[in-house]
C-alpha positions in Angstrom: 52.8 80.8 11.0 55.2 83.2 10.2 56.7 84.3 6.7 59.4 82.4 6.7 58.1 79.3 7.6 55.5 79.8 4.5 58.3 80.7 2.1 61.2 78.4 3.6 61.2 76.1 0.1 61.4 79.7 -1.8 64.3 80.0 -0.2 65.8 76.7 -0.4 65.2 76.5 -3.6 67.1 80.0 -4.4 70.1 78.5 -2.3 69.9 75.6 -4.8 70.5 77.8 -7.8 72.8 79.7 -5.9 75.1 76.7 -5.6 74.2 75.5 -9.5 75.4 79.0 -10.7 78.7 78.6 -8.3 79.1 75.3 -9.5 79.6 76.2 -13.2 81.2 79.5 -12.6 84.1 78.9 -10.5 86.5 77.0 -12.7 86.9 73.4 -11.9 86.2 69.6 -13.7 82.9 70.0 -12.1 81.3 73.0 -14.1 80.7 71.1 -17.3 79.1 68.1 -16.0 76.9 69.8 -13.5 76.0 72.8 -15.6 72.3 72.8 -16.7 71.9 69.7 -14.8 68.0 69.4 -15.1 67.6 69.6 -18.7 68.8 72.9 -21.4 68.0 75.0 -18.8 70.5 76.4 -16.4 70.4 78.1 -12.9 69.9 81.8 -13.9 66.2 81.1 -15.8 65.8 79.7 -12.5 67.4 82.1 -10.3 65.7 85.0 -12.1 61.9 83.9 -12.2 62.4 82.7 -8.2 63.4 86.8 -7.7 60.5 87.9 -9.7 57.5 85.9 -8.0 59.7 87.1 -4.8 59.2 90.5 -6.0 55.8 89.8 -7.3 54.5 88.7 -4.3 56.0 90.8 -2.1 55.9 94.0 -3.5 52.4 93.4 -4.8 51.3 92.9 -1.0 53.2 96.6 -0.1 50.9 97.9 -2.6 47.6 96.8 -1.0 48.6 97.5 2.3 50.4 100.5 2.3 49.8 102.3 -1.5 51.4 102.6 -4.7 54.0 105.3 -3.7 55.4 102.8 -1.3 55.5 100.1 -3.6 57.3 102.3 -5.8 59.8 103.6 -3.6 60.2 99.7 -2.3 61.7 98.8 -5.8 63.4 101.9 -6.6 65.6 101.4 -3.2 66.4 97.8 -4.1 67.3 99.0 -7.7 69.5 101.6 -6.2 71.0 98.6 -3.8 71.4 96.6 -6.7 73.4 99.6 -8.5 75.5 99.9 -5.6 76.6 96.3 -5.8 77.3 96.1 -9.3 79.5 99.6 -9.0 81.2 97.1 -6.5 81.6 94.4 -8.7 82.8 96.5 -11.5 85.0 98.4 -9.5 86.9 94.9 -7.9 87.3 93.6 -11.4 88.4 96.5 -13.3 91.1 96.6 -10.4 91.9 93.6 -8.5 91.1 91.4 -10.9 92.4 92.9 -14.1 95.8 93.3 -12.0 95.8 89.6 -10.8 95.0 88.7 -14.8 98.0 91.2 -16.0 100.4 89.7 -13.2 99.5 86.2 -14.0 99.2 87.0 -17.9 96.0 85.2 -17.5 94.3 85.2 -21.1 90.5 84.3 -19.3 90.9 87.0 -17.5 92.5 89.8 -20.0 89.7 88.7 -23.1 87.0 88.5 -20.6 88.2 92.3 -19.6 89.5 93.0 -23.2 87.3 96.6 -23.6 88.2 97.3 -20.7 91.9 97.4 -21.1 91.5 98.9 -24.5 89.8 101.8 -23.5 89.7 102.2 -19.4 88.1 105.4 -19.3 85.2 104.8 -21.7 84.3 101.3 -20.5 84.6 102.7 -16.8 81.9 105.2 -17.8 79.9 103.0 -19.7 79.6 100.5 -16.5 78.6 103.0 -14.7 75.9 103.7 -16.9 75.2 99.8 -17.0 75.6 100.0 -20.8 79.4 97.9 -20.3 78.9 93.9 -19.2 81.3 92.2 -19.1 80.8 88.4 -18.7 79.5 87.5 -15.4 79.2 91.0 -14.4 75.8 90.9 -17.2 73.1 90.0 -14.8 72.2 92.6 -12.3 71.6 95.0 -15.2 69.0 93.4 -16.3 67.8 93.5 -12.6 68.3 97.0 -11.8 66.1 97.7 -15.4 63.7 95.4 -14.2 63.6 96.3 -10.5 62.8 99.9 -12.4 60.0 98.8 -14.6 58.4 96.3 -12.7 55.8 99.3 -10.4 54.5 100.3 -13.9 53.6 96.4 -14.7 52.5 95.3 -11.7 50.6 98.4 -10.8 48.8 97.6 -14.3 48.8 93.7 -14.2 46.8 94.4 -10.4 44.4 97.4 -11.9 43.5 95.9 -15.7 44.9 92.2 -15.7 47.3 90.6 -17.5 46.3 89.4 -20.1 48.1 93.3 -22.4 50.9 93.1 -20.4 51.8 89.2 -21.4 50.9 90.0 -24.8 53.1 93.0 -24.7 56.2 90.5 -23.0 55.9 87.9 -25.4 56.0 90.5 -28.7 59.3 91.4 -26.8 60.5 88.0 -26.5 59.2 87.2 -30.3 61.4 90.2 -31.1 64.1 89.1 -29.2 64.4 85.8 -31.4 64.7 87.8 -34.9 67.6 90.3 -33.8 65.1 93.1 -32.1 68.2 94.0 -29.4 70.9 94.5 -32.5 68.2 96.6 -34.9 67.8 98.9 -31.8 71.6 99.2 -31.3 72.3 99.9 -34.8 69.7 102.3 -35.0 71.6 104.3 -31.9 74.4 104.0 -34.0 72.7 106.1 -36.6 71.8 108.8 -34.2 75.7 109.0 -32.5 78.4 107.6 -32.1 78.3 104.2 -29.7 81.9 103.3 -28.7 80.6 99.8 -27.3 80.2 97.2 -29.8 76.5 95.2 -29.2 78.7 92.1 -27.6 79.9 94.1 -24.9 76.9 95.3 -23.5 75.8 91.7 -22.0 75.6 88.2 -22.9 71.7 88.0 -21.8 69.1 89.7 -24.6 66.8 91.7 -22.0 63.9 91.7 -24.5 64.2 88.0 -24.2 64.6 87.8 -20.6 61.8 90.1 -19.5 59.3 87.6 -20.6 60.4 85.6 -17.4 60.4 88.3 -15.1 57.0 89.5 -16.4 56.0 85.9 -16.1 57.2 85.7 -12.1 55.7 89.2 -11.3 52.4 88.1 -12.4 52.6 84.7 -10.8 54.1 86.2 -7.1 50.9 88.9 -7.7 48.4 85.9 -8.0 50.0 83.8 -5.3 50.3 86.8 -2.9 46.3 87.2 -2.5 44.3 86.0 0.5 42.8 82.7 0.3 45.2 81.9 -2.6 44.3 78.1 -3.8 47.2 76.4 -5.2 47.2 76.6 -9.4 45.4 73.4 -10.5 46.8 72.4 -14.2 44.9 69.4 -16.3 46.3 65.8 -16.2 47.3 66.2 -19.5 49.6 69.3 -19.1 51.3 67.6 -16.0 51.5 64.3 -18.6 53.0 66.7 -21.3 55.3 68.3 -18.7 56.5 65.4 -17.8 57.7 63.9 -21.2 59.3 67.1 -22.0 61.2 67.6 -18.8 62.4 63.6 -19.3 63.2 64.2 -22.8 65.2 67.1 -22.2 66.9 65.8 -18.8 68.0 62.6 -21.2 68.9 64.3 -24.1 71.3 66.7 -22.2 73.3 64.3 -20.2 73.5 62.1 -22.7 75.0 63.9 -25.7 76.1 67.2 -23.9 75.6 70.9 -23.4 75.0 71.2 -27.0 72.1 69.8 -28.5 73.8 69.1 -31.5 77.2 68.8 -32.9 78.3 71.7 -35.1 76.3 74.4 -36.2 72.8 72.7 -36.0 70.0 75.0 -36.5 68.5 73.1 -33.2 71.5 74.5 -31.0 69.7 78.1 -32.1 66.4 77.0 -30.2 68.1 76.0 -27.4 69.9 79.3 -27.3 70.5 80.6 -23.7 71.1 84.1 -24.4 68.1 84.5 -26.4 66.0 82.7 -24.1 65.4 80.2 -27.5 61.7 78.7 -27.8 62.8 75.1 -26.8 64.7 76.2 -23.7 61.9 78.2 -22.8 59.6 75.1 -23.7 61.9 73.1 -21.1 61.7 75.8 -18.7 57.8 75.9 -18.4 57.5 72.1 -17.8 60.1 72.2 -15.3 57.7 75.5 -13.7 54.4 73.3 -13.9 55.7 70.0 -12.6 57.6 72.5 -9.8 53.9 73.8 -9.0 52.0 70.9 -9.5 54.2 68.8 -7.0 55.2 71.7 -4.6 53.0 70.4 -1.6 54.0 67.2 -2.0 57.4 67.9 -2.2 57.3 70.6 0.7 55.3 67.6 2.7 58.1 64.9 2.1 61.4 66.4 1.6 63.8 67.0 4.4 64.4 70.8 4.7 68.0 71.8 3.7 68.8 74.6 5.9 72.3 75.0 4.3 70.6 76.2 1.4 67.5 77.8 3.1 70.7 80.0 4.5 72.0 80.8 1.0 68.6 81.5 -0.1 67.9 84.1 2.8 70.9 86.0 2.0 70.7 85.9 -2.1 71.8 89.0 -3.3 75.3 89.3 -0.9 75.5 85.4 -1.2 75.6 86.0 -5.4 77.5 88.8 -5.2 79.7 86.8 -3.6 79.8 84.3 -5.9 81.0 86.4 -8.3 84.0 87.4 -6.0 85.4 83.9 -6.0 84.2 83.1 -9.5 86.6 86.4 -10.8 89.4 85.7 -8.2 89.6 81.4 -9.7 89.1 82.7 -13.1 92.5 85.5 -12.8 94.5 83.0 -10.0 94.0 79.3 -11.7 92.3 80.3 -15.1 89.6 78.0 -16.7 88.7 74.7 -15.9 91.8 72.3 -17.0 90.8 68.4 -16.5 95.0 68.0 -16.4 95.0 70.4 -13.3 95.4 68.0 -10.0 92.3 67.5 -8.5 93.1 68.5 -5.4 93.3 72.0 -6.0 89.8 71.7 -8.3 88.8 70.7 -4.7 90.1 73.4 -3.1 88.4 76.1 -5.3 85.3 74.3 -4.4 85.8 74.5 -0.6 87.1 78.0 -0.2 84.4 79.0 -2.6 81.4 77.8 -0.8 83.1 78.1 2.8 82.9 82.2 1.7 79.4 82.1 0.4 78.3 80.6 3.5 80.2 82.6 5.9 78.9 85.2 3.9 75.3 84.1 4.2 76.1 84.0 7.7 77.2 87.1 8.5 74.2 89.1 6.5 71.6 86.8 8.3 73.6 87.6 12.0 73.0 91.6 10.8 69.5 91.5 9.9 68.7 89.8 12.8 70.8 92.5 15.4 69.3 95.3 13.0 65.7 94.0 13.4 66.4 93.5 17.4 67.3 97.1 17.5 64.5 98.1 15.7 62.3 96.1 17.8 63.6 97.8 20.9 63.1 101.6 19.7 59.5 100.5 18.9 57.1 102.8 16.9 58.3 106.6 17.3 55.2 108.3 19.2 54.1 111.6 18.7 53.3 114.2 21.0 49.6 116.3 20.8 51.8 119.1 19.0 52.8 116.7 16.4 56.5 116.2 17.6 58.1 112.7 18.5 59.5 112.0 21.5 
């Protein structure tokens, strides 16, 4: 059986948060009522610890087969790829983007860019060094700093275990929850002088968010061994997952987005940004009743190849996604229930018709870059050493 047919619900499922995050990004009547549609937990927890058991259990097998060093220079090349794309990104907004937001006098647009136009030259340089984020640009960061980190924990999670580098994560992600990501800024402040207020280096606290990459590393590690038996949980933590995931599931579609009105202390555990202890609680039942009824699921369900497509092609597919998302937000501005439907429905279509031509197109590429591949074969070297 080949890789893909082993992984195709990895990838399905990947496609699915694809079209979640697409869904509440581009700016339509439908991103409110089918954002966080499982519960308070939204497509990027679910996006990012899918990439990291990818990574994990990829990258984890490189390492047995073919050494450390080439695990290592396996994630620095997709952290330099992921660099490239978000110069890309940050490049089309600060340009194409801004302009269309100027032209329209689009105020979405102009706040969401607001640094920006302040103070071109210093938020241009601080992009490039990934300190700048502005909203929806905030997420591949975090990757490329993960992407960077993750051969020093996975090399130690496969040599010593686990168990230090959890403990380490979660002291992070504990940290994370009492203001560790501001103390550390205003302790840079002290040494010079930061030109970048703390909001506009990223909505997403990273100290928070490594504790689900962490957590997908070491899960993609486990899973990746031969003879891997599928993770067994207890009656009781399936019964457990499954009121909290029903709970949650009710209690978000019927009262909102928002746990509570106002400023409720409970919206703070829900937090997104901070990866709050409730969301996260949400988020782990969802994982467990995801594992426990994975072979099931994979047995019964009807495989959605639209999506396995999207999934295949995930990093140009969200890249994309980010294209439209920009070009809606500085063209038509944010959603507007009084805006005619039918050009909501248009958004929608042209949207998703570019993801999946765009899915298209990287899949068609691979596959004529693989057949060349194929047809050079392994380079052969002569007695003196030389290929020919």
């Amino acid at each position: 059986m080949s890789q893909d047919d082993r992984q195709w619900e990895l990838d399905a499922m990947r496609g699915l948060m694809l079209v979640l995050m697409t869904l509440t990004h581009l700016p339509t009547r439908l991103a409110d009522p089918l954002g966080q549609p499982f519960g308070y937990v939204s497509a990027a927890e679910g996006f990012v610890l899918l990439s990291a058991y990818m990574a994990g259990r990829v990258y984890s097998a490189k390492a047995d087969r073919q050494g450390a060093e080439a695990m290592k220079t396996a994630f620095f090349n997709r952290a330099v790829k992921l660099y490239a794309c978000q110069l890309a990104l940050v490049v089309f907004a600060f340009t194409a983007v801004a302009g269309l937001g100027l032209a329209l006098r689009e105020g979405a647009v102009t706040d969401m860019l607001a640094f920006f136009l302040e103070r071109p030259v210093v938020a241009t340089l601080s992009a490039g060094l990934l300190l700048y984020s502005p909203a929806l640009l905030d997420i591949l960061p975090i990757y490329i700093v993960f992407m960077l980190l993750s051969p020093l924990v996975l090399l130690h999670g496969m040599r010593h275990g686990w168990g230090a580098v959890m403990a380490v994560s979660l002291a992070l992600w504990f940290g994370a929850q009492f203001g560790l990501g501001p103390a550390l800024y205003q302790m840079a402040t002290g040494w010079f002088d930061m030109p970048l207020r703390y909001r506009d280096m990223g909505a997403f606290e990273i100290f928070a968010w490594q504790l689900l990459w962490v957590i997908g590393l070491w899960l993609g590690t486990e899973h990746s061994e031969p003879g891997h038996q599928p993770t067994r949980f207890p009656r009781w933590m399936v019964l457990i997952a499954i009121s909290l995931a029903l709970f949650a599931f009710v209690w978000r579609h019927a009262v909102g987005q928002i746990p509570m009105p106002g400023q409720s202390p409970v919206n703070l555990m829900f937090d997104k940004w901070h990866l709050a202890p409730l969301r996260l609680l949400n988020l782990l039942a969802l994982v467990v009743l995801a594992m426990y009824y994975a072979p099931w699921l994979k047995q019964h369900l009807p495989r959605w190849r639209p999506l396995e497509v999207l999934g295949k092609a995930a990093l140009p597919v969200f890249c994309a996604h980010l294209v439209v998302a920009l070009l809606a937000l500085a063209a038509f501005g944010p959603a507007n229930p009084a805006r005619p439907v039918s050009v909501d429905l248009l958004i929608l279509f042209m949207g998703f018709y570019t993801l999946w031509l765009v899915a298209r197109v990287t899949l068609a590429r691979d596959r004529r870059v693989a057949q060349r591949k194929a047809r050079k074969g392994p380079v052969r070297l002569s007695p003196s050493g030389a290929a020919r």
